[in-house]
C-alpha positions as CSV (number, residue, x, y, z in Angstrom):
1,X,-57.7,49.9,11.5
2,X,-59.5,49.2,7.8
3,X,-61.8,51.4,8.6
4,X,-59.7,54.6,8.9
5,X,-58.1,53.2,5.4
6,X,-61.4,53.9,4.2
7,X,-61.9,57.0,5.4
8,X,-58.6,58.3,4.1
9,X,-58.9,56.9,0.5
10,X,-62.4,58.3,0.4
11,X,-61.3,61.9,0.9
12,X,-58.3,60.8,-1.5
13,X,-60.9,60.6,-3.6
14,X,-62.8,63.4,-2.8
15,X,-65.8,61.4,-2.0
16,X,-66.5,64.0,1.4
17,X,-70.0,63.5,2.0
18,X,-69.3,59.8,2.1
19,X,-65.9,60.2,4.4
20,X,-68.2,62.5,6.6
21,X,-70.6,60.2,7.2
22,X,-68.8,56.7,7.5
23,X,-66.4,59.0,9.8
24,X,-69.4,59.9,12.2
25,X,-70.6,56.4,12.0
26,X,-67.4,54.9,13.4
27,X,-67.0,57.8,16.1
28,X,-70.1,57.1,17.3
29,X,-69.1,53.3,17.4
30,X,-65.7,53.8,18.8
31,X,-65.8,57.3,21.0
32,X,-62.9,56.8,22.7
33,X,-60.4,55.9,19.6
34,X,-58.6,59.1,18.9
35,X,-57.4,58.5,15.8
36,X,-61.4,57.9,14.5
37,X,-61.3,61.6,15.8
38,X,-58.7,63.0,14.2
39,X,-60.2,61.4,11.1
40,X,-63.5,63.0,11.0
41,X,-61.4,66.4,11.8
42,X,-59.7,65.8,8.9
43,X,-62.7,65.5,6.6
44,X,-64.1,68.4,8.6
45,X,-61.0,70.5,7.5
46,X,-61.0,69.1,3.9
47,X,-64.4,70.5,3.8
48,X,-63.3,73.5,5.5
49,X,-65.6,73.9,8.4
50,X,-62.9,74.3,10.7
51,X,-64.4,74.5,14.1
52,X,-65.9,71.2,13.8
53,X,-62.3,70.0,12.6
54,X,-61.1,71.8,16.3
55,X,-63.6,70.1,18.2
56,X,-62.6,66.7,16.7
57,X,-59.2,67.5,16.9
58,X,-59.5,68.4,20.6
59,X,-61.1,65.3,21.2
60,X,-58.3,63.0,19.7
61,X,-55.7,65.2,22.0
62,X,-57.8,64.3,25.5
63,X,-57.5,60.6,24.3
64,X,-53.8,61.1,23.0
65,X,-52.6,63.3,25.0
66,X,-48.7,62.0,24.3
67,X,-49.3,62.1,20.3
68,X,-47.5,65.2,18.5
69,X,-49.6,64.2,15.7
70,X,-53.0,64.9,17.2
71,X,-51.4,67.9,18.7
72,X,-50.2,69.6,15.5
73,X,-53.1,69.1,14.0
74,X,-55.8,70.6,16.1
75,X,-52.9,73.7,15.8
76,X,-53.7,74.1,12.0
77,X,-57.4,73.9,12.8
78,X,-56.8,77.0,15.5
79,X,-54.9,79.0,12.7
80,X,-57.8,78.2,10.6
81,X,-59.9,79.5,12.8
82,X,-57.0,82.6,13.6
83,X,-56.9,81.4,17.2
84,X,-53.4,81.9,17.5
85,X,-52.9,82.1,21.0
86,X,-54.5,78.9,21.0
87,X,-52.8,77.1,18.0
88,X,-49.3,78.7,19.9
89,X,-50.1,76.8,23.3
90,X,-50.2,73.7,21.4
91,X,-47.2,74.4,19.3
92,X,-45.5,75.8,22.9
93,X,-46.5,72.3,24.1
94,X,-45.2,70.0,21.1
95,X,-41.5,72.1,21.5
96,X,-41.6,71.0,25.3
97,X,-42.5,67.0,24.0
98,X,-40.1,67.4,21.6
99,X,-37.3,68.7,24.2
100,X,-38.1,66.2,26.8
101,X,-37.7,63.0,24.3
102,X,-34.6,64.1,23.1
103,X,-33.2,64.5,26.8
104,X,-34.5,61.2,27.1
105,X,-33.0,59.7,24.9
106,X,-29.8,62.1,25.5
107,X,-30.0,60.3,29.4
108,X,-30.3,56.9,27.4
109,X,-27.4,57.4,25.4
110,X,-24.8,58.2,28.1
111,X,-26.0,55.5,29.9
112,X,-25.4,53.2,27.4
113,X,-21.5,55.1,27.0
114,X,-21.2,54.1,30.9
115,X,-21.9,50.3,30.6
């Protein structure tokens, strides 16, 4: 999405008022894209108000539940925040992801060895 470019080369930029705001304009136009979440987390980390960053990040993980992405990053906004039981649930739960792909693809692989 251009937008998110924008975003992203904004807080490249260190233009973070501007990132916030363009951020919160496009989550309040697109509420149920996670990656406009994560975004806005983002800036909210860059910033460092971490809690906000959580929230956002929590958000993108209910719409993404599947991404390792959205995941890991609302982990580094718990240890921000020294919520490590939290941060550790989602790590905990990123190791099981992990694990289960590569059985997958494990599974997958043998088939193939069969054929």
């Amino acid at each position: 999405m251009h937008h998110m470019a924008q975003i992203r080369k904004l807080v490249k930029d260190n233009a973070l008022q501007e990132a916030q705001d363009r951020a919160s304009q496009l989550v309040v136009q697109h509420p149920g894209e996670a990656e406009i979440h994560a975004d806005l987390g983002g800036v909210m980390y860059k910033v460092g108000d971490y809690e906000s960053a959580e929230v956002h990040a929590s958000v993108a993980v209910l719409l993404a539940p599947g991404s390792y992405m959205m995941r890991h990053f609302r982990a580094m906004c718990s240890e921000k925040r020294q919520d490590f039981l939290a941060a550790r649930a989602d790590y905990n739960a990123m190791a099981l992801q992990s694990k289960q792909m590569h059985e997958k693809v494990a599974a997958h692989k043998l088939a193939a060895s069969l054929l």
